[in-house]
KOLFI-466580 format. One line per field, with one value per residue (C-alpha): x, y, z. Coordinates in nm, 2 decimals. Layout:
# residues N
east <- [X_...]
north <- [Y_...]
up <- [Z_...]
This chain:
# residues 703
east <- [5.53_5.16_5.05_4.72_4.53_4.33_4.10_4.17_3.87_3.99_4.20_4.50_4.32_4.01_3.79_3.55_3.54_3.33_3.33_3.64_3.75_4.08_4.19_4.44_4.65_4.88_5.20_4.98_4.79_4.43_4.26_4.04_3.89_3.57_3.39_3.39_3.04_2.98_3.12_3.05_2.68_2.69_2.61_2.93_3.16_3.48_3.83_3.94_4.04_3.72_3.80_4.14_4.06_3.81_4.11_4.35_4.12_3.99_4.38_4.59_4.93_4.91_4.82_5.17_5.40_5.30_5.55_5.39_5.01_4.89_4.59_4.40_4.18_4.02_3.92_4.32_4.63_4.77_4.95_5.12_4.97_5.18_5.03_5.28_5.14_5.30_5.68_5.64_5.40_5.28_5.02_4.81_4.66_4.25_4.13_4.46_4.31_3.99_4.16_4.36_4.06_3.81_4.12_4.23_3.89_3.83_3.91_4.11_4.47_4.43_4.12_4.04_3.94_3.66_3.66_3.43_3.30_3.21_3.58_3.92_4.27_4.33_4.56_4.77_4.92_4.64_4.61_4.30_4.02_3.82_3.93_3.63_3.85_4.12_4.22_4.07_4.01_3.67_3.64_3.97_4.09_4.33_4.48_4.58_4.75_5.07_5.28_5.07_4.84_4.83_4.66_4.54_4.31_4.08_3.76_3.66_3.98_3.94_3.83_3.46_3.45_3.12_3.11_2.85_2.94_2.85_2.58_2.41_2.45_2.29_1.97_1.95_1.90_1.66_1.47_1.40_1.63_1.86_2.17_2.39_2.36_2.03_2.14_2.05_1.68_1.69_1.79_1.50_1.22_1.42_1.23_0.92_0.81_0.85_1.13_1.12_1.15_1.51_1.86_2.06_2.39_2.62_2.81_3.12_3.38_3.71_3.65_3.61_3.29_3.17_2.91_2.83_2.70_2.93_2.99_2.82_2.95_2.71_2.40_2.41_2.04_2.16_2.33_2.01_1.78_2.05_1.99_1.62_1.56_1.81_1.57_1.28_1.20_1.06_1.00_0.67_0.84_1.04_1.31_1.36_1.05_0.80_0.56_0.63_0.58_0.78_1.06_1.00_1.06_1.38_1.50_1.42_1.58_1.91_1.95_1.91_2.16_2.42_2.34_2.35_2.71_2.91_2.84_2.94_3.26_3.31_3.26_3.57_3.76_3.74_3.86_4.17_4.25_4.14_4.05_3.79_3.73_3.60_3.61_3.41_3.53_3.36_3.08_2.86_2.91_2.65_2.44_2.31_2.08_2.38_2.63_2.35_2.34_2.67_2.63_2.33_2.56_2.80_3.09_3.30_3.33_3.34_3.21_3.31_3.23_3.36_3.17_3.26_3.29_3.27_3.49_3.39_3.61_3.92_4.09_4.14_4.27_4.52_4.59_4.68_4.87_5.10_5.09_5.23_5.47_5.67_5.62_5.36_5.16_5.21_5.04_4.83_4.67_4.29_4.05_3.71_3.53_3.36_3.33_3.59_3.44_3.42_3.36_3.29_3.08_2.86_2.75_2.42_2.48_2.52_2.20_1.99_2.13_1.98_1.65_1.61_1.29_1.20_0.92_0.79_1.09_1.26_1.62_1.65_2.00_2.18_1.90_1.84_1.83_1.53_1.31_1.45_1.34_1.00_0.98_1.04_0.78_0.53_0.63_0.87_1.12_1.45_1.77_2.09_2.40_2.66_3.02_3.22_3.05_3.04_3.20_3.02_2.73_2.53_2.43_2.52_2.35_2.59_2.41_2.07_1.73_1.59_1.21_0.97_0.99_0.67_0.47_0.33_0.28_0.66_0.73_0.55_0.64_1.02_0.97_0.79_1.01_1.30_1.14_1.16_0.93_0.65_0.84_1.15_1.21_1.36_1.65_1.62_1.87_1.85_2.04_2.29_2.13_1.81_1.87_1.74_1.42_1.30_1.50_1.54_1.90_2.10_2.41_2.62_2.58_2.72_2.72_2.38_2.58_2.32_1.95_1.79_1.47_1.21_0.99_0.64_0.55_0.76_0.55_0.25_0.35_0.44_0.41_0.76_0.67_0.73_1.12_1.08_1.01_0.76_0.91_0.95_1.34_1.54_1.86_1.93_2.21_2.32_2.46_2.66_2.71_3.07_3.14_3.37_3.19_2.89_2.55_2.35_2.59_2.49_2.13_1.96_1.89_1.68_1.43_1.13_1.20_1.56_1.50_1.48_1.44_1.73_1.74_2.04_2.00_2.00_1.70_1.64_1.96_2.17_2.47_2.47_2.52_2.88_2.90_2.64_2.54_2.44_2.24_2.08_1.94_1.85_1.66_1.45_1.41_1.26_1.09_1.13_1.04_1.35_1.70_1.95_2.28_2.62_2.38_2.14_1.80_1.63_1.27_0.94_0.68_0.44_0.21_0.25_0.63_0.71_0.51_0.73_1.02_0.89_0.80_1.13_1.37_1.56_1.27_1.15_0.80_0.62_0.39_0.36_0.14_0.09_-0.19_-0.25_-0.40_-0.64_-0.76_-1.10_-1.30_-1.33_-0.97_-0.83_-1.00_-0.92_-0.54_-0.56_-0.66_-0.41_-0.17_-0.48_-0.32_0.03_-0.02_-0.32_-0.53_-0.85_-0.93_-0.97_-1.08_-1.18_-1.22_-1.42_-1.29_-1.01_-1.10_-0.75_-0.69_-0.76_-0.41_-0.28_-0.53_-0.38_-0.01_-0.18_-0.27_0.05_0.25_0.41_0.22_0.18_0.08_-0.16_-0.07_-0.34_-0.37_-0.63_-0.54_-0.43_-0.51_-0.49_-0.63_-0.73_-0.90_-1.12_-1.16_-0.86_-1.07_-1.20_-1.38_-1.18_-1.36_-1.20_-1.19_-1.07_-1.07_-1.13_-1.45_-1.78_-1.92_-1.71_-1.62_-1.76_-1.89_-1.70_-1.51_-1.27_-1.18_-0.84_-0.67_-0.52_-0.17_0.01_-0.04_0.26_0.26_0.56_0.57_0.57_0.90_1.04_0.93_1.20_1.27_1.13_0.82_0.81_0.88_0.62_0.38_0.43_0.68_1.03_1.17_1.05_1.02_0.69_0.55_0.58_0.49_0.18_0.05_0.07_-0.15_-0.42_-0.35_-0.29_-0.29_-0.02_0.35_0.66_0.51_0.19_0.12_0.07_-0.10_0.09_-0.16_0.03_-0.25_-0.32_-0.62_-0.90_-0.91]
north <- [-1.53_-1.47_-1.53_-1.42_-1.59_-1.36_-1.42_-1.14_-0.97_-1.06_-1.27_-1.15_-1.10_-0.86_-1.16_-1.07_-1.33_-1.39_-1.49_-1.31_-1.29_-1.28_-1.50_-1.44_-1.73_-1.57_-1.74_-1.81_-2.05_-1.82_-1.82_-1.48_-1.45_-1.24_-1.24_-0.96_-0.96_-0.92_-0.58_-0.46_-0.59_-0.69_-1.08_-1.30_-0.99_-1.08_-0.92_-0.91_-0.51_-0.44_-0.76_-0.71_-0.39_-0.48_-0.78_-0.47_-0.27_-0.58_-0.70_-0.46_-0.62_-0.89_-0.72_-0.56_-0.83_-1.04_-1.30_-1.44_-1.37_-1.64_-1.60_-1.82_-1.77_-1.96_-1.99_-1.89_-2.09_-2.03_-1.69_-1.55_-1.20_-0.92_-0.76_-0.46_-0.54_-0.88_-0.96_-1.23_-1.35_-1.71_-1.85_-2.20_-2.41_-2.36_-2.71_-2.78_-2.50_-2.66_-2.98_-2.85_-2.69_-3.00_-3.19_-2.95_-2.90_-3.27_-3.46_-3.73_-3.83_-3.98_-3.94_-3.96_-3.57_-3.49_-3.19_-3.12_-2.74_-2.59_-2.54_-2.43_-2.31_-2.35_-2.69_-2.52_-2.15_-1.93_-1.91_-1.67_-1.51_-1.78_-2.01_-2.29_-2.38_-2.47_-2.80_-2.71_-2.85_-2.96_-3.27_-3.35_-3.63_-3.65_-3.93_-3.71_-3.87_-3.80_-3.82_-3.54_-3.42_-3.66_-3.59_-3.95_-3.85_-3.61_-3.61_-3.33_-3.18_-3.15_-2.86_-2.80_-3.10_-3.11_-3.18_-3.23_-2.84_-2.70_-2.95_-2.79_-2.45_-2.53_-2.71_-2.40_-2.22_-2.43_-2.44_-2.09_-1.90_-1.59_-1.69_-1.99_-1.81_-1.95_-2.36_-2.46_-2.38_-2.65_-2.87_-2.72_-2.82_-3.16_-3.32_-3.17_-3.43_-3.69_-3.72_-3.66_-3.99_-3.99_-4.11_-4.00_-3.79_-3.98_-4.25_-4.46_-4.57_-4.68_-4.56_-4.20_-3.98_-3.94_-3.76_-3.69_-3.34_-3.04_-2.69_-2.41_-2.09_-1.86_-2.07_-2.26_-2.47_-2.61_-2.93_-2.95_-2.96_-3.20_-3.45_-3.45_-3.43_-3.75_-3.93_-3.82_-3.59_-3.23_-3.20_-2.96_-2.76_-2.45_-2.42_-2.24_-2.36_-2.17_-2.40_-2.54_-2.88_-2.90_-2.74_-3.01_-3.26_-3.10_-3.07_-3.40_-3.60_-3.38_-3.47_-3.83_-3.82_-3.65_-3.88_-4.17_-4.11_-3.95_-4.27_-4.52_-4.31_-4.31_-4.70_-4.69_-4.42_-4.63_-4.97_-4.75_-4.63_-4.80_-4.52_-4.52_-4.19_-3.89_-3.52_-3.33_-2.98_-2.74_-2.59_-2.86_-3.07_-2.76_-2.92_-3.15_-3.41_-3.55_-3.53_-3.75_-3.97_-4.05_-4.14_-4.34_-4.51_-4.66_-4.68_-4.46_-4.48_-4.13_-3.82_-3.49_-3.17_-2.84_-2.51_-2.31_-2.57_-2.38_-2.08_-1.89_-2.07_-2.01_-1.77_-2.01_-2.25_-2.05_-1.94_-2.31_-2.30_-2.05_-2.15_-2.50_-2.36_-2.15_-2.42_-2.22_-2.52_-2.90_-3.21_-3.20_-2.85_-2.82_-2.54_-2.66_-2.38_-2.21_-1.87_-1.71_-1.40_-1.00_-0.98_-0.62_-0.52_-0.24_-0.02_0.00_0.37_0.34_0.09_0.36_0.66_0.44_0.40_0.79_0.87_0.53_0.56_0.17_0.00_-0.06_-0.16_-0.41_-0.46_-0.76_-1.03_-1.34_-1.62_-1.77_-1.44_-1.50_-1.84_-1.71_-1.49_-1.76_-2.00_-1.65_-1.65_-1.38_-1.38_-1.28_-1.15_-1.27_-1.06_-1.28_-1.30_-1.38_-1.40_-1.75_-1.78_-1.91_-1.91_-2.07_-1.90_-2.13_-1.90_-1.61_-1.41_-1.56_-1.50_-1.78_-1.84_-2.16_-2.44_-2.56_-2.24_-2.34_-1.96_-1.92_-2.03_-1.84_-1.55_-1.59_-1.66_-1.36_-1.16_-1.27_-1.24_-1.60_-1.85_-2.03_-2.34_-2.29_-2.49_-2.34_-2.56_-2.64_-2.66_-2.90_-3.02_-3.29_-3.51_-3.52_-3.54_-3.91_-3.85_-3.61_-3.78_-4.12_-4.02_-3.92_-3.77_-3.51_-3.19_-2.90_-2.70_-2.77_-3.01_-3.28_-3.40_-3.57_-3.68_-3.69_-3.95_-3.98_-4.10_-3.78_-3.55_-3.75_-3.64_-3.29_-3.07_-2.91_-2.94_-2.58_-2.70_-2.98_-2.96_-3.15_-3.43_-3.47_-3.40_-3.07_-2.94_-2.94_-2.80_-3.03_-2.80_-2.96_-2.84_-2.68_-2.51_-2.21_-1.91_-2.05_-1.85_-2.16_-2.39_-2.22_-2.10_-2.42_-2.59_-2.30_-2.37_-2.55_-2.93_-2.82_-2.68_-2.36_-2.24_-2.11_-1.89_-1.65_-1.29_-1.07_-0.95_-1.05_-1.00_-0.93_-1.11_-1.24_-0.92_-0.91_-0.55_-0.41_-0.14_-0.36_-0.62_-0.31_-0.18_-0.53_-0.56_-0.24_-0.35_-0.65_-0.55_-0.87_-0.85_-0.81_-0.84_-1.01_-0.82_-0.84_-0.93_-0.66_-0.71_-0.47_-0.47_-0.37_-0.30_-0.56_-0.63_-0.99_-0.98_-0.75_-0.92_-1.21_-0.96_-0.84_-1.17_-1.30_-1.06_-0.89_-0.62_-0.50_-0.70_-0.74_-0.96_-1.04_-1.25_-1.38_-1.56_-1.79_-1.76_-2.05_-1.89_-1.86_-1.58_-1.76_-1.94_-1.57_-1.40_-1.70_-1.67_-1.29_-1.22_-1.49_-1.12_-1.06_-1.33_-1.16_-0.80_-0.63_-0.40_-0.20_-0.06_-0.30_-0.20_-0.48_-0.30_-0.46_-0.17_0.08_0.41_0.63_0.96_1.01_1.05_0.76_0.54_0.64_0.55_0.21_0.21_0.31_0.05_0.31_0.19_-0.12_-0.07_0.11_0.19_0.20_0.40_0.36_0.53_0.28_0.01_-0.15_-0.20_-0.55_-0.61_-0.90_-1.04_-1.09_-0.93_-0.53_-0.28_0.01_0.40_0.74_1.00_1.39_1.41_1.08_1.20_0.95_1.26_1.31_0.92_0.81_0.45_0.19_0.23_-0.09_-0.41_-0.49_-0.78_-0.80_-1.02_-0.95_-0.77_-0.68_-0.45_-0.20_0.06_0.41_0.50_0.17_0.30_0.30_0.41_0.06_0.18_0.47_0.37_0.07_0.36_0.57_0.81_0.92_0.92_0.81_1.19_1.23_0.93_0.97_1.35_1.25_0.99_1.25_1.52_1.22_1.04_1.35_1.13_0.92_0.91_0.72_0.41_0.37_0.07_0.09_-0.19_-0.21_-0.44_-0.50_-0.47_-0.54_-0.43_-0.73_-0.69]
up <- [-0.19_-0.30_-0.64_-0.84_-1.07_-1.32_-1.67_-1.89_-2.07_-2.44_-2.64_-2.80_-3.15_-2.96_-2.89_-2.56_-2.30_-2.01_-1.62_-1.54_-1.18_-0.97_-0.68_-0.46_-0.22_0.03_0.18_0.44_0.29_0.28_-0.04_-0.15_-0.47_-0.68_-0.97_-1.19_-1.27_-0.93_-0.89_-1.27_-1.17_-1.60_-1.53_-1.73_-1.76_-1.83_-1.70_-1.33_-1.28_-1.03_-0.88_-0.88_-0.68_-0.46_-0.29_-0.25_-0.06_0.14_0.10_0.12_0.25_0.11_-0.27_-0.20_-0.27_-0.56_-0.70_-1.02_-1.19_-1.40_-1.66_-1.90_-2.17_-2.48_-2.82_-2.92_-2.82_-2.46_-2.47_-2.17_-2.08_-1.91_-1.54_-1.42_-1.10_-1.06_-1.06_-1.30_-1.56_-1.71_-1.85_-1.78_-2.01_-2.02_-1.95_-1.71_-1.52_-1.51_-1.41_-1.12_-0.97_-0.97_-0.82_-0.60_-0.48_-0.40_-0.11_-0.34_-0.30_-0.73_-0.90_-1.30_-1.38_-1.65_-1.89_-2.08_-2.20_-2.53_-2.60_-2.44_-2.59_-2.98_-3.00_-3.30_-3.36_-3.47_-3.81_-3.86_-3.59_-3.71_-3.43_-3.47_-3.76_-3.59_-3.36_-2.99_-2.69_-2.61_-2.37_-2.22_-2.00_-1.72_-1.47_-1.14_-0.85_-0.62_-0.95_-1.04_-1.39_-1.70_-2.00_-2.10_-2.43_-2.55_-2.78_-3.02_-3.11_-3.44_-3.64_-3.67_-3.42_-3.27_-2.88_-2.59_-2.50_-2.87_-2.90_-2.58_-2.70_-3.03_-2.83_-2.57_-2.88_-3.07_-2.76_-2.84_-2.57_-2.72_-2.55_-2.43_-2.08_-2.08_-2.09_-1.72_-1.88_-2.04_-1.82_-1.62_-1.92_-1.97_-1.67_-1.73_-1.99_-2.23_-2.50_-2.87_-3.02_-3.19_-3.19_-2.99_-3.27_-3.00_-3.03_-2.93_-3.18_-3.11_-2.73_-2.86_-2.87_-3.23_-3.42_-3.77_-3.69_-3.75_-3.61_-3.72_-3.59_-3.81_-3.72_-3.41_-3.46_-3.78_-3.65_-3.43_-3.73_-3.90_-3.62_-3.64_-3.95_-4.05_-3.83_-3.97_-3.68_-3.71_-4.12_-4.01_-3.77_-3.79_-3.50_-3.28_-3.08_-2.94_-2.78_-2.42_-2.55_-2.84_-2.59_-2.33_-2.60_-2.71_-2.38_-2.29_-2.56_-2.57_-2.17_-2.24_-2.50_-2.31_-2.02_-2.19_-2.39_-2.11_-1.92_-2.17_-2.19_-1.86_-1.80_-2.10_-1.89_-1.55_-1.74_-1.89_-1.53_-1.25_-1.08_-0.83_-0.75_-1.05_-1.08_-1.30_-1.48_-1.73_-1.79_-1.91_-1.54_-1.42_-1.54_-1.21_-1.35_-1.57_-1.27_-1.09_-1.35_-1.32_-0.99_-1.03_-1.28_-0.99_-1.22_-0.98_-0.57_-0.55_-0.74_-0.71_-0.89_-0.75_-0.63_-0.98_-1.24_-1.57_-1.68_-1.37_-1.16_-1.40_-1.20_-0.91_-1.13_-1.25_-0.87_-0.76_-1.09_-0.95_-0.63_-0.74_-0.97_-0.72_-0.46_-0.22_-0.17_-0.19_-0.31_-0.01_-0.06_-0.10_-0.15_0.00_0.16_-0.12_0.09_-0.03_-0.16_-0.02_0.33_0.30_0.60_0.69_1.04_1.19_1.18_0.77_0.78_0.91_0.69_0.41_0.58_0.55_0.43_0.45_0.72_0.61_0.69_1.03_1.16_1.45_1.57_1.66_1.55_1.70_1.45_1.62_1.51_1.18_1.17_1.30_1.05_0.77_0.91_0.88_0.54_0.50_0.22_0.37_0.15_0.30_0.36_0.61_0.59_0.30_-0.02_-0.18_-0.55_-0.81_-1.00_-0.69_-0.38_-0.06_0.19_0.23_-0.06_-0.08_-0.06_0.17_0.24_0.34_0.19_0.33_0.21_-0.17_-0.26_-0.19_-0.55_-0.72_-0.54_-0.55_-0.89_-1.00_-0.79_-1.01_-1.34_-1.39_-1.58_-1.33_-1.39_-1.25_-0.95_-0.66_-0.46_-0.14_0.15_0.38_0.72_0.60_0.86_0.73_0.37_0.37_0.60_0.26_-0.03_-0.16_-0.32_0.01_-0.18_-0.05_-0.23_-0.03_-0.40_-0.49_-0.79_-0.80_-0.81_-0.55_-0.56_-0.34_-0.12_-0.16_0.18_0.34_0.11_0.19_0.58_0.48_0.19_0.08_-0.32_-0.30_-0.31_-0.62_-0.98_-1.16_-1.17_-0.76_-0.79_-0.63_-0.68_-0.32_-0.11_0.16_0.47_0.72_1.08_1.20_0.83_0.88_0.70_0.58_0.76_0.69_0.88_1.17_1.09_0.91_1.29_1.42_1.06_1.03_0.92_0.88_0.53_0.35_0.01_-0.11_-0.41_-0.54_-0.43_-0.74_-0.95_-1.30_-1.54_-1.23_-1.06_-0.75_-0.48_-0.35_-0.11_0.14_-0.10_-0.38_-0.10_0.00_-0.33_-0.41_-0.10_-0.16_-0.55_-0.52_-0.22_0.01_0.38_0.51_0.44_0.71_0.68_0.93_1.23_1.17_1.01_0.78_0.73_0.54_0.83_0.86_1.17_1.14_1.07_1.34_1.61_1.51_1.58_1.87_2.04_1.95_2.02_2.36_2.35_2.78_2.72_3.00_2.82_2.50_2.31_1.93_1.86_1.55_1.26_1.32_1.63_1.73_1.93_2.21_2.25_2.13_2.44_2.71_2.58_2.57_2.92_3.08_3.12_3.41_3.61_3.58_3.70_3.90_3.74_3.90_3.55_3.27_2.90_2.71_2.34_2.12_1.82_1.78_1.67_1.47_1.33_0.97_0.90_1.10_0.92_0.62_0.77_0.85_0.42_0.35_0.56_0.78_1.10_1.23_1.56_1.80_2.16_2.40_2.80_3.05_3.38_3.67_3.41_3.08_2.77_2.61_2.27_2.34_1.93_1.74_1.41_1.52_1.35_1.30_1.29_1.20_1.48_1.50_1.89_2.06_2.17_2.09_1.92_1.66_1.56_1.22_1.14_1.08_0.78_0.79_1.00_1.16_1.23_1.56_1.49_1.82_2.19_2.42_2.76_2.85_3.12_2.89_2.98_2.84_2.45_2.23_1.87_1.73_1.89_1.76_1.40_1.41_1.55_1.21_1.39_1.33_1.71_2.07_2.13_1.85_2.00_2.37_2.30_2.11_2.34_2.66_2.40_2.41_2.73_2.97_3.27_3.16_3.35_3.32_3.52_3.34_3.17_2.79_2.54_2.24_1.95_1.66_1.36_1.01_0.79_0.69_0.29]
């Protein structure tokens, strides 16, 4: 008794449609389910076969013995689709779909559930391809309780009606973008200034949404031009927009307008029902500042929207669809961990195979999560690969790129990384427990779903502006403790102020990753410091980051220091020389320089070496300043050393006995295997054995 729940890639008359996926529930209750994008790595793709295929491999038994496949689709009437790999077949209403899954999401017993997208199944038989002319479903209403889903009204049905989903589409454009994949922009330059001055096309009559705009399928900005210009907004200007302000403006006054009717049709929705508790469906309830709106608003107890809202979460719709129709699950059945995704893993033997010919990056097994949380405060930017992939278009820490959100140049960087504009904001995640010590709005929003804004006197304290947009507000993610699957649940405690950044790992114009492979390219595309992936941590050889490693981790230190940034001569050398106290020495060499090997210096340029290990016989070496001068040498010998051609940066010093060198020696030395490096130190220390003591100084050029 399992049951699937797909999104086919076209309509029955050719049309393409996007954010296919397939979700599996099992007669045990466990719920699996991708995105196709994900796999395809073409962001919106429609269809479910990679998906589909990617479950049976991770799935296998349970792929075997499907009872009934349910799809959806849109923009033609509901239409059952055949699957040869399912005994039976049906089809599910488009906003139903939607409906089930913000319910079944939720932790309601009866709620009032919210639909509203740019437009579901055709409400007549198709009459032509031309479905924008026929009746349609675009904001739909439903009472759901223990008696189970009532359609109580709808708004926009007509043809060429013009709702809040086609009105955004048409502003997304006019604000200049190329697509309606491009909306949450909007919502991005919406609180970035003031509004155009202008009515809002909105309004109630007879408790129903109206406008006097129409559609245009051929030209999208014309009912956007219609609306300013009838009040007497814009006669100068030629839309789309191409100047930030004029886009600000825009922005601005379409969010107001959409705030300001969905409320007034929701204070008519709650008198009709009663109901105290809301859930919100479709793709325009991604956008966060109107779903925090309607909180602000008060008129419901209770708001919910779920982890996949628009038509990306479809498939699991249709899923608990045919889970309810053959009576898999009951009235009591809920879907609440969003981790759901591949759980694809891969060896530490594979790791390295891809680190061939990589001689600037390095593989440390079995990580801590304190040295991970070291190397955030450091300012690393870490790629996360952990468990099952989260569905959705948000990453919730299981495929994200996570950084500082105390670091201000983290912004920028993530940003440029991505290929995104300077303005976008960055959410941050933040331990449940401390949303209200940040945030004046102390919501709950484990799927990043709302706006919360910030408090002036905590940023006063400490600086995390790096996480808010201009206007002081974030789209945060609240993380509870004791989440099954989720890596932050478990990891946000070890982090600075119990907050990260937390940004989607993909590159510009990609999904989110979903497998090891695609984590790993990513990783090595955008070139971030290191990438956290099963337990094992990749990374791009640094000095400072892997004396963060090094100090953090299991390594056989006998000492180890890392001194701070803010350090002065003085306190560098009194800290340095406490390792004095902790062994006895008859020989020790305080260096005040290091001298390399041309081709070792240019390993150090390169980024292939990291570190310099020092001998003295019966003894040990000890820079005394944290910043060196660094000279080229062919033979060690004071003859044949050149002047100072650079200064290093000492940014951590460890002892080991030389037999205790291991590979991750080696590699942050510049070689391949603890056989070159133990070989080459003997050619230049002769008098060194197994028991000698050896400086390790982790280093970093001065530019």
């Amino acid at each position: 008794m399992n049951v699937l729940g797909v999104t086919p890639k076209h309509t029955k008359f050719g049309k393409s449609l996007k954010d296919g996926g397939c979700c599996l529930i099992t007669k045990e209750h466990n719920v699996f389910a991708i995105l196709e994008e994900r796999l395809s790595r073409n962001k919106y793709d429609g269809g479910y076969e990679l998906a589909l295929s990617q479950l049976s491999k991770e799935h296998p038994k349970e792929l075997e013995g499907i009872e009934l496949t349910v799809s959806s689709t849109c923009c033609e009437s509901q239409v059952d689709h055949e699957f040869d790999f399912s005994s039976s077949n049906a089809s599910v209403n488009h906003h139903i779909s939607h409906a089930i899954f913000s319910y079944r999401t939720s932790p309601f017993r009866s709620s009032l559930v919210v639909i509203i997208d740019g437009g579901g199944n055709l409400l007549e038989p198709i009459k032509s391809d031309n479905w924008w002319e026929h009746n349609r479903e675009q904001h739909s209403y439903y009472s759901y309780s223990d008696m189970g889903l009532e359609l109580i009204g709808r708004d926009f049905s007509e043809a060429m009606a013009y709702g809040i989903g086609e009105f955004w589409r048409g502003v997304t454009y006019a604000a200049g973008f190329t697509s309606s994949t491009y909306a949450a922009k909007v919502m991005e330059l919406s609180s970035m200034g003031d509004s155009l001055v202008c009515a809002n096309p909105f309004y109630i009559e007879n408790s129903k949404i109206k406008t006097d705009l129409r559609y245009s399928y051929t030209n999208p900005i014309a009912p956007i031009v219609n609306a300013l210009l009838s009040n007497g907004v814009g006669e100068n200007t030629i839309l789309p927009y191409s100047k930030l302000g004029d886009k600000i403006r825009l922005s601005a006054w379409a969010q107001d307008s959409i705030e300001k009717i969905v409320i007034k049709k929701l204070i008519h929705l709650k008198k009709m029902t009663g109901h105290k508790n809301l859930c919100l469906g479709g793709g325009v309830f991604l956008n966060c500042k109107l779903v925090s709106a309607i909180c602000k608003s008060k008129i419901f107890d209770n708001v919910h929207v779920s982890f996949a809202p628009s038509d990306k979460g479809q498939c699991i719709g249709n899923a608990l669809y045919a889970a309810e129709t053959i009576g898999l699950i009951d009235k009591n059945f809920r879907v609440t961990n969003p981790f759901i995704g591949s759980n694809k893993r891969i060896s530490a033997t594979c790791l390295r195979r891809h680190l061939d010919g990589r001689n600037t990056y390095l593989l440390k097994e079995n990580i801590k999560y304190n040295a991970v949380a070291e190397m955030i405060m450091s300012g690393a930017l870490i790629g996360v690969y952990e468990g099952y992939s989260e569905f959705g278009s948000r990453s919730l820490g299981n495929r994200s790129i996570i950084a500082s959100p105390f670091i201000n140049s983290n912004k920028d960087k993530l940003n440029k990384l991505k290929g995104r504009e300077s303005y976008t904001p960055l959410a941050p995640a933040i331990a449940s427990s401390l949303t209200g010590e940040y945030f004046v709005t102390n919501y709950s929003s484990p799927y990043m779903d709302r706006v919360l804004y910030a408090k002036s006197e905590k940023l006063n304290e400490v600086d995390f502006s790096s996480a808010l947009h201009q206007d002081g507000s974030a789209r945060a993610q609240t993380v509870d403790r004791g989440i099954e699957g989720s890596f932050l649940s478990s990891f946000i405690d070890y982090c600075e102020g119990g907050m990260l950044l937390n940004t989607s790992f993909n590159g510009s114009g990609h999904p989110i990753v979903e497998l090891p492979e695609e984590a790993i390219d990513e990783f090595f595309d955008l070139k971030l410091d290191a990438l956290l992936i099963n337990g094992n941590l990749l990374w791009r050889k640094s000095a400072l980051t892997d004396s963060v490693i090094a100090k953090s981790s299991d390594e056989d230190w006998l000492y180890f220091f890392r001194p701070s940034d803010l350090m002065d001569d003085d306190s560098f050398k009194s800290e340095i020389l406490q390792c004095l106290n902790l062994f006895t020495f008859n020989n020790v060499d305080r260096r005040v320089g290091f001298s390399l090997y041309d081709n070792y210096i240019n390993w150090l340029e390169e980024g292939r070496k990291v570190t310099t290990i020092r001998f003295v016989p019966d003894g040990i070496s000890i820079p005394v300043k944290q910043i060196l001068p660094l000279v080229r040498t062919k033979d060690f010998n004071q003859g044949s050393m050149d002047i100072e051609t650079k200064k290093i940066k000492v940014v951590g010093f460890g002892i080991k006995r030389f037999d205790d060198l291991n590979v991750v020696d080696a590699n942050r030395d510049g070689f391949n295997n603890t056989s070159q490096l133990k070989k080459m130190l003997r050619r230049i220390y002769p008098k060194m054995d197994n028991d000698s003591y050896v400086s390790v100084n982790f280093i970093e050029q001065v530019h």
